[in-house]
N, C-alpha and C positions, 0 to 999 in steps of 0.2 A: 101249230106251235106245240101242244101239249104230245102230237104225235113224233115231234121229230126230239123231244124231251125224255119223253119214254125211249124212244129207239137211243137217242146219248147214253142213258142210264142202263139199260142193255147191254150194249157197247163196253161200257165201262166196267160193268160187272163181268162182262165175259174176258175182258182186256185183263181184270185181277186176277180171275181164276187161272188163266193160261199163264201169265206170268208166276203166279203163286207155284202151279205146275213146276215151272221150267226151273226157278230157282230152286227147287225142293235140293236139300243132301242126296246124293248119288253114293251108297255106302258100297266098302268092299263086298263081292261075294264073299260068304265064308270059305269055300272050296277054296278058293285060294292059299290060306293059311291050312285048311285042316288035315289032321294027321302030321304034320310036320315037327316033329323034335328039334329043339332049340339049345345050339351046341354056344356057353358060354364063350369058349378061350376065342370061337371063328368069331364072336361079335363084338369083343373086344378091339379088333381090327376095324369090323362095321361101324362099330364107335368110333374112330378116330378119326376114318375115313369121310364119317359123315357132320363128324366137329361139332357132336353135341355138348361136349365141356364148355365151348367155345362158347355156347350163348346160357350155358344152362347152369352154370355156377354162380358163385356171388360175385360180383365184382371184384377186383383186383385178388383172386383167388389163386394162388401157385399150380401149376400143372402137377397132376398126380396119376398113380395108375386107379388109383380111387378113388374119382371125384366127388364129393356133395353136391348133387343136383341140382339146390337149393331154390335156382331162380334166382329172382331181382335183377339183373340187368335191362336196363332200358336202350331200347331200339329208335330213334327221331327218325320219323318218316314225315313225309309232304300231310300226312291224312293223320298224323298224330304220332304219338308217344307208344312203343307197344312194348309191353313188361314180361321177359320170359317168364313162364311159370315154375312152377315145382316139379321135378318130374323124377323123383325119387320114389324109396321101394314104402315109401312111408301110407299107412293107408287111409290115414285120412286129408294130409296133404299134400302128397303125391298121389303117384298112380298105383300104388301098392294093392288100391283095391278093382282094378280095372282087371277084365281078361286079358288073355292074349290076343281076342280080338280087335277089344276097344282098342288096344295098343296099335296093332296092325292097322287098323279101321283110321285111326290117327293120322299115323304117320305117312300114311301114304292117300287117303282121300280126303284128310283136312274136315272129318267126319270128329266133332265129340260122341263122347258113347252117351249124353242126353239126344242125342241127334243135331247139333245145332255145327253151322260152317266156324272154321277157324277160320282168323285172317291169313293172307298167306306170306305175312310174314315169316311165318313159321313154314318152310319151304317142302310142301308134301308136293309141288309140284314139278319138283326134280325127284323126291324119293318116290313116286308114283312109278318111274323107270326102272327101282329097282330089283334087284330078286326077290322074289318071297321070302324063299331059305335065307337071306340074310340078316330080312326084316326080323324073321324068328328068332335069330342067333341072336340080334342085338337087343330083343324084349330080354332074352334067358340073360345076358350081359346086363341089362339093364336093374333088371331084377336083385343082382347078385352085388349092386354098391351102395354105401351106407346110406340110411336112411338121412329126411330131414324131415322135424316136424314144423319148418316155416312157412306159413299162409302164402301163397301165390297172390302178386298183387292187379288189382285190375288194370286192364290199359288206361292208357288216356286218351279217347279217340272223340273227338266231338260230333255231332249229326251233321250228315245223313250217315259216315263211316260207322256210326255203331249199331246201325239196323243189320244186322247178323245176316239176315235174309239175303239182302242187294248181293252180299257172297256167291251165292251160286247165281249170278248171271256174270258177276266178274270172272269164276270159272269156266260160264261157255264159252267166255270171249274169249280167256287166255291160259288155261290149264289145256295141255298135251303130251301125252306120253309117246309123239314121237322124236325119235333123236334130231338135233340141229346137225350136228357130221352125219350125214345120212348116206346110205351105197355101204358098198363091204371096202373092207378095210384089214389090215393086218391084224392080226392077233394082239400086237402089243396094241396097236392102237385103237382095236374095239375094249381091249381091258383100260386105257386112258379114259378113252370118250365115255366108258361108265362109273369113271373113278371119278369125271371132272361134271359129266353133265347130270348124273343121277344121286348116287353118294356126297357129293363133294361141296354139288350146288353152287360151284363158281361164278357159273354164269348170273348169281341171285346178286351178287356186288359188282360183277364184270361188265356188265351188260345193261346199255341204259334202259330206261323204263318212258315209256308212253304219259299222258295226263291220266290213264286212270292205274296204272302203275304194273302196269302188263310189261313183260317184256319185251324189246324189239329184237327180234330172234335175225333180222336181217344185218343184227351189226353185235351178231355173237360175241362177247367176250371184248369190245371194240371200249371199255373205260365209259364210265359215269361218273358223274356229280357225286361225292361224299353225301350220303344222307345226313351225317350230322351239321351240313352247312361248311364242310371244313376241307379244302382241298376236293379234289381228283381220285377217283381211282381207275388207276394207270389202265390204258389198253394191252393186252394183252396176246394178241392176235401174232400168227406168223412174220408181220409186214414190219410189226412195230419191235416188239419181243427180239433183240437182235443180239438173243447169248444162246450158246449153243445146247445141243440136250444134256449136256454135259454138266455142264454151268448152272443149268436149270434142275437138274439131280442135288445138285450139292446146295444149291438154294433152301430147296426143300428140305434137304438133309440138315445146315447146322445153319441155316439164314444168313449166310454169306451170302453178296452178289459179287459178280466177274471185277467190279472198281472197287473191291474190297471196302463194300457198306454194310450195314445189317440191315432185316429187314424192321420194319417199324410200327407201331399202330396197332391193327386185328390180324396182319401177317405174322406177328408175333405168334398169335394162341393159332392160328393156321397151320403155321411148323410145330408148333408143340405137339399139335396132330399128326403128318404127313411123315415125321421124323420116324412116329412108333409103327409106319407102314413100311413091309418089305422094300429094299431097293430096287427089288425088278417093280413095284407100282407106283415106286416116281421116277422111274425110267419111262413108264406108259403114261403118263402121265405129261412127262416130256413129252415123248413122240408124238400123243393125242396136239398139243400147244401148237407142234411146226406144221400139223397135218389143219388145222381150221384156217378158211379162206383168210388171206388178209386186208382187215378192215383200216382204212386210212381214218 
């Protein structure tokens, strides 16, 4: 008894270790970012593309070309309440005192610059797909709008969700930088599929989510459950999606739909984004929409 007690306690110890291992933060290489000069006006674009006003301002906040970062919006999820942060040039309650790394480190491996995982609420696991160069432009972008010095407020997550750790085995199971439209594809619609699936993060509302809240990458863009408890959000897929590129341009463009409605809701701060993007990339953007399988 005392032998097969020991061997348990063994076991168990070497069962944390391994696990301790596997979950550990996985940070960016620095070579990735370094050397790289970061050009404001291209990440201004980056910005818009990737709809960080959308969660990162104060509630009920008007669109501007220079937004207050400020935080406080709260996100309702299954696993808790999660509260944007600050992410302003401010340096002690933004990231004002962060490198270009921690920044890069962020936004794309869901790395804090203390070393600890974020939730992936905050969707590094589509920006993980994107350029470097862009990520760059949009820190220099990021850098260059008004400060706020208000406190980021904490989530509201309850246990076992707020053990920071259990993070990195959520991300072996479900963080991947490869594309769901996969194969070559035209030009416009490799420039969609990276406007929609990397930048744009569509698929982080499109696309229903599993019990531990992974994506299900086999019903792309195919409509989930409102996280706030309220309604649907619509499928989106070639099958379903029955307006043309066309329609779907102009959508994006002034929130018009084809049966003369607006759009409603978070589609709102969505176009307030997609609008300040060139029209050739919600033209790829379109074409990306009719090129994904359709999901019934």
């Amino acid at each position: 008894m005392r032998r097969l007690i020991r061997t348990g306690v063994v076991l168990a110890v070497l069962g944390g270790v391994v696990a301790w291992f596997l979950t550990r933060p996985t940070p960016l290489d620095p070579a990735v970012i370094a050397g790289r000069e970061g050009d404001a006006a291209h990440g201004a674009l980056v910005f818009a593309a990737a709809g960080c006003a959308s969660c990162h301002t104060a509630p009920d906040s008007e669109p501007t070309d220079m937004p207050v970062l400020s935080g406080g919006r709260a996100f309702p999820s299954d696993f808790g309440s999660f509260i944007a942060p600050n992410i302003s040039p401010d340096p002690a309650a933004g990231i004002g005192g962060w490198s270009d790394y921690d920044l890069a480190n962020a936004i794309m491996r869901g790395v804090s610059p203390a070393g600890a995982h974020y939730y992936p609420a905050f969707p590094y696991t589509a920006y993980a797909k994107a350029d470097p160069q862009d990520i760059v432009d949009l820190i220099a972008h990021l850098r260059s709008l008004p400060a706020s010095d208000v406190a980021s407020q904490p989530h509201d997550v309850g246990f076992p969700f707020n053990i920071r750790r259990s993070l990195g085995g959520w991300k072996l199971l479900f963080a991947s930088d490869a594309w769901v439209l996969a194969g070559e594809q035209t030009a416009e619609v490799t420039r969609g599929r990276y406007l929609v699936e990397a930048l744009g993060h569509c698929g982080e509302c499109h696309t229903p989510r599993n019990a531990l809240g992974g994506l299900q990458r086999g019903q792309w863009l195919a409509g989930a459950p409102h996280p706030g408890g309220e309604g649907t959000i619509p499928n989106i897929t070639a099958g379903e999606l029955a307006w043309s590129e066309g329609e779907i341009v102009e959508y994006l463009t002034s929130g018009f739909t084809p049966d003369f409605d607006t759009a409603g809701g978070e589609m709102v701060d969505v176009i307030a984004n997609t609008s300040r993007l060139p029209e050739s990339d919600r033209a790829a953007i379109a074409a990306y929409l009719k090129a994904v399988p359709a999901v019934e």
